[in-house]
C-alpha positions as CSV (number, residue, x, y, z in Angstrom):
1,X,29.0,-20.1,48.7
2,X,27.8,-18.6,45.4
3,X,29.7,-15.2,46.5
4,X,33.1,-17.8,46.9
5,X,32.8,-19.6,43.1
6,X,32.7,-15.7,42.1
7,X,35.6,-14.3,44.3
8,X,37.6,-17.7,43.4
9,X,36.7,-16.9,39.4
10,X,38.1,-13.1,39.6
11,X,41.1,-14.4,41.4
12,X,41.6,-17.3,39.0
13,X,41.3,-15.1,36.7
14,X,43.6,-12.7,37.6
15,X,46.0,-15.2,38.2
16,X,46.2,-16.7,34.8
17,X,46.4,-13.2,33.2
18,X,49.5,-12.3,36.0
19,X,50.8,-15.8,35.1
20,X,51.0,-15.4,31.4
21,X,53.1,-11.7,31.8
22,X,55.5,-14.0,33.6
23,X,54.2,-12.3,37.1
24,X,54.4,-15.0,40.7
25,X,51.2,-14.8,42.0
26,X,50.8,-14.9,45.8
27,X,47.5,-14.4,47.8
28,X,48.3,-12.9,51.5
29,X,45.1,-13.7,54.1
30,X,44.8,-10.7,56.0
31,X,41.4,-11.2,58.1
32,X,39.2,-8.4,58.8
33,X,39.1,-7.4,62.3
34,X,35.3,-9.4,62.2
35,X,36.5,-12.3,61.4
36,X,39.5,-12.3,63.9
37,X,37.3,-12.1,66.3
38,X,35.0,-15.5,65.1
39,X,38.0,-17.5,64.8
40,X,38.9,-16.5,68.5
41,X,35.3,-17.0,69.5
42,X,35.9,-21.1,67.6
43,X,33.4,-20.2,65.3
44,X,34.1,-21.1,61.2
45,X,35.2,-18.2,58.9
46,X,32.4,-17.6,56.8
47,X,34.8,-17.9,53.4
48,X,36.6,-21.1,55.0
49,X,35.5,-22.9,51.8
50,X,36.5,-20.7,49.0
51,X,40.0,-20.0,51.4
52,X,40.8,-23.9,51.1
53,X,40.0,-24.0,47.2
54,X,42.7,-20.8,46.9
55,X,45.2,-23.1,48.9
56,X,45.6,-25.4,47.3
57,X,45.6,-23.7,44.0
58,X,48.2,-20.9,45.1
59,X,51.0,-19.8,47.1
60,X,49.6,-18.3,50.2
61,X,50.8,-16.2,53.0
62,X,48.6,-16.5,56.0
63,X,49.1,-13.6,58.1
64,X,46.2,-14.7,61.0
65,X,48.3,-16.8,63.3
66,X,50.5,-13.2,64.3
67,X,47.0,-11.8,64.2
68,X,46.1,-13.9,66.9
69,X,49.2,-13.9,68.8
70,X,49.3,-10.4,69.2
71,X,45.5,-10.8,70.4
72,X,46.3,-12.2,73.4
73,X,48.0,-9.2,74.8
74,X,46.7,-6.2,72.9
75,X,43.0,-5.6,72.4
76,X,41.9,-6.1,68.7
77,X,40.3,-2.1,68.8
78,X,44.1,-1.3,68.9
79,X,45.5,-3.9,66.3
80,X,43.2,-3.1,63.8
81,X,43.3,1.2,63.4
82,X,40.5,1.4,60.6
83,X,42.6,-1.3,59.3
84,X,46.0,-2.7,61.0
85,X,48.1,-0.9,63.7
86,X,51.7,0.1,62.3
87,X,53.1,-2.3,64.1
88,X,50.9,-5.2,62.9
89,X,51.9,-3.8,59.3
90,X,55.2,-4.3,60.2
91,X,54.8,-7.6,61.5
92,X,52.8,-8.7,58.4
93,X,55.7,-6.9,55.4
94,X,58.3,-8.6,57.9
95,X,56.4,-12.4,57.6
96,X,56.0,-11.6,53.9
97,X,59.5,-10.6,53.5
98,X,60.6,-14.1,55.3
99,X,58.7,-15.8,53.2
100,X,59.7,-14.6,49.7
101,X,63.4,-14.9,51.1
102,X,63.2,-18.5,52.1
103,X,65.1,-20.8,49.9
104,X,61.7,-23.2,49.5
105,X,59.4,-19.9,49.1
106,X,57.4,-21.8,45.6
107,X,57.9,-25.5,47.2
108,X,56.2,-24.2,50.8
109,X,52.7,-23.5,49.1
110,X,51.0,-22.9,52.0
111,X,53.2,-20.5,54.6
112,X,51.8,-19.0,57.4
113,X,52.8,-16.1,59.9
114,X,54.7,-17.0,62.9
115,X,54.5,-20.7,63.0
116,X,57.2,-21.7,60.5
C-alpha cells in the first residue's frame, strides 16, 4: 500500500494546486486491460484501497462498468488496442460528456459508466 499513500499524495497534490487556479478536478478510472481481467476473474484490484480513499475525496468517473459490459461480447484483446479500441474511446468521452452535463455533475461525487 506504500506505492497508494504515494500515488494518493501526487494526486492530492495536484489537486490542491488545480483547486487553487480555480480548475474542477475530476479523476476518471480507466482500468488497464490487467486489471479488467481480475475483476472479471472476482479477484480484488490491487489499488482497491488507495481507489476508495480518491472517492471519497474527489469527483470520480468510473469508466469499468462499460468496460465490463462490452466484455461480455467482444474479447478484451480487441477492447483494449495497446490501449482502448475507438469505440470504447468513444464510449468512455460519451460517459464523461454525460456526466459533466448532468445537472447534479459536483453533488453525484461518485458517477460511474453505464449504470446511472
Amino acid at each position: 500500500y506504500e506505492g497508494g499513500k504515494i500515488c494518493h499524495g501526487i494526486i492530492h497534490d495536484f489537486a490542491q494546486k488545480a483547486q487553487s487556479d480555480g480548475s474542477r478536478v475530476i479523476i476518471l478510472h480507466m482500468p488497464f486491460e490487467s486489471f479488467l481481467r481480475k475483476t472479471m476473474a472476482g479477484e480484488p484490484k490491487p489499488y482497491e484501497k488507495i481507489w476508495e480513499k480518491l472517492r471519497s475525496e474527489f469527483e470520480t468517473v468510473d469508466v469499468e462498468p462499460i468496460l465490463l459490459e462490452e466484455a461480455k461480447n467482444t474479447p478484451l484483446n480487441r477492447i483494449f488496442i495497446s490501449h482502448y479500441s475507438p469505440g470504447i474511446n468513444q464510449k468512455i468521452g460519451e460517459c464523461l460528456a454525460d456526466y459533466l452535463l448532468s445537472e447534479n455533475a459536483s453533488e453525484n461525487q461518485d458517477w460511474k459508466c453505464g449504470t446511472t
